[in-house]
C-alpha positions in Angstrom: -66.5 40.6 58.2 -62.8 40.7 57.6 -60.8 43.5 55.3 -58.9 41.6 52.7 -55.7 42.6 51.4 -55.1 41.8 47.9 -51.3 42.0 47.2 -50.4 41.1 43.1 -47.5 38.1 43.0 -46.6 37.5 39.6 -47.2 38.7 35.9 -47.3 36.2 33.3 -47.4 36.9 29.3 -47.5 34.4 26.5 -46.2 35.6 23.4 -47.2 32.7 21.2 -50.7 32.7 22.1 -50.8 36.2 22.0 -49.9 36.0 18.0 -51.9 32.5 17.5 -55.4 34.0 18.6 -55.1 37.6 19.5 -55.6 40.4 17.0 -52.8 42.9 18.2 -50.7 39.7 18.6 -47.8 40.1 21.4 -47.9 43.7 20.8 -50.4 43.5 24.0 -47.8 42.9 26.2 -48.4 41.7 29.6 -51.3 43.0 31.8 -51.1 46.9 31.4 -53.0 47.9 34.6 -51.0 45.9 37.2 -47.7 45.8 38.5 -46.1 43.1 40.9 -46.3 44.1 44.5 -49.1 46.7 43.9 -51.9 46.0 46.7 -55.3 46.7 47.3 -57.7 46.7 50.3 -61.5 45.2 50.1 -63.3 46.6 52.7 -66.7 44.8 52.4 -69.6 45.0 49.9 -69.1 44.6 46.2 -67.2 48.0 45.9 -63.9 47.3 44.0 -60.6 48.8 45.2 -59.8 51.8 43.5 -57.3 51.2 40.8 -57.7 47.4 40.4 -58.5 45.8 37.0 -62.3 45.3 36.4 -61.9 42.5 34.8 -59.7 40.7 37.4 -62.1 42.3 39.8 -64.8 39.7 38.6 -62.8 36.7 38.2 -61.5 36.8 42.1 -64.0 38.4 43.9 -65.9 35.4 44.8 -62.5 34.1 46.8 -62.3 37.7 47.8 -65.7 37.7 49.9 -65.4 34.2 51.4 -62.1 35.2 52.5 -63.7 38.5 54.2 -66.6 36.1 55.8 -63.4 33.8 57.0 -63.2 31.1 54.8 -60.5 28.5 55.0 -58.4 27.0 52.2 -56.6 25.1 54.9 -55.0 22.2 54.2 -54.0 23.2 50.9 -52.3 26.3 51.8 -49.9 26.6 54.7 -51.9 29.8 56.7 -55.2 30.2 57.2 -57.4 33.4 55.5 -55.3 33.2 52.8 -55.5 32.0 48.9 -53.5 32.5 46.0 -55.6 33.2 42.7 -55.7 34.5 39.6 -57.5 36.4 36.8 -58.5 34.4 33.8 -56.7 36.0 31.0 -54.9 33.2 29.4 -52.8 35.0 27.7 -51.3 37.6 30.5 -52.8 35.9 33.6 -51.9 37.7 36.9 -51.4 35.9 40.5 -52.6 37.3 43.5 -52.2 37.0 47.3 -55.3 37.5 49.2 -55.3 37.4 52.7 -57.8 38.8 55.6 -56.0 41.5 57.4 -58.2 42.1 60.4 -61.8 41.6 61.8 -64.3 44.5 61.8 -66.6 42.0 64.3 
């Protein structure tokens, strides 16, 4: 298995939907755990990094762990054990870089 390093890209925050369908309206703001370039490092089993978003946790770690068991998203992306996801807030989605970092096999 592979360690995977999970680097955040981008923060994105829609104001309008925000006041169309949330209660607190754009007073929410973009994601409050997460900053762009923060990173995190999956070492294996189903143990989330330390300071990463539960709920972003469960909406990338299936890409997380093929990535670690060296899954390809080749030819779509440009490198292999690599893939650029993100969490499914549609209001203040966040983009992430995963990419394996080394093998442990």
């Amino acid at each position: 298995m592979k360690k995977v390093k999970i680097t955040v890209l981008k923060k994105e925050f829609y104001p309008e939907l925000a006041d169309t369908y949330l209660t607190d309206g754009k007073s929410v703001g973009a994601c409050p755990i997460l900053e762009v370039g923060d990173s995190f490092l999956f070492e294996g089993s189903a143990v989330m990094p330390t300071g990463f978003c539960p709920w972003a946790w469960i909406d990338i770690y299936r890409s997380v762990t093929a990535i670690s068991a060296g899954a390809t998203y080749m030819p779509w992306n440009n490198k292999e054990n690599m893939q650029i996801i993100c969490c499914t807030d549609g209001v203040r989605p966040v983009t992430f870089l995963i990419e394996a970092v080394n093998d442990d096999a």
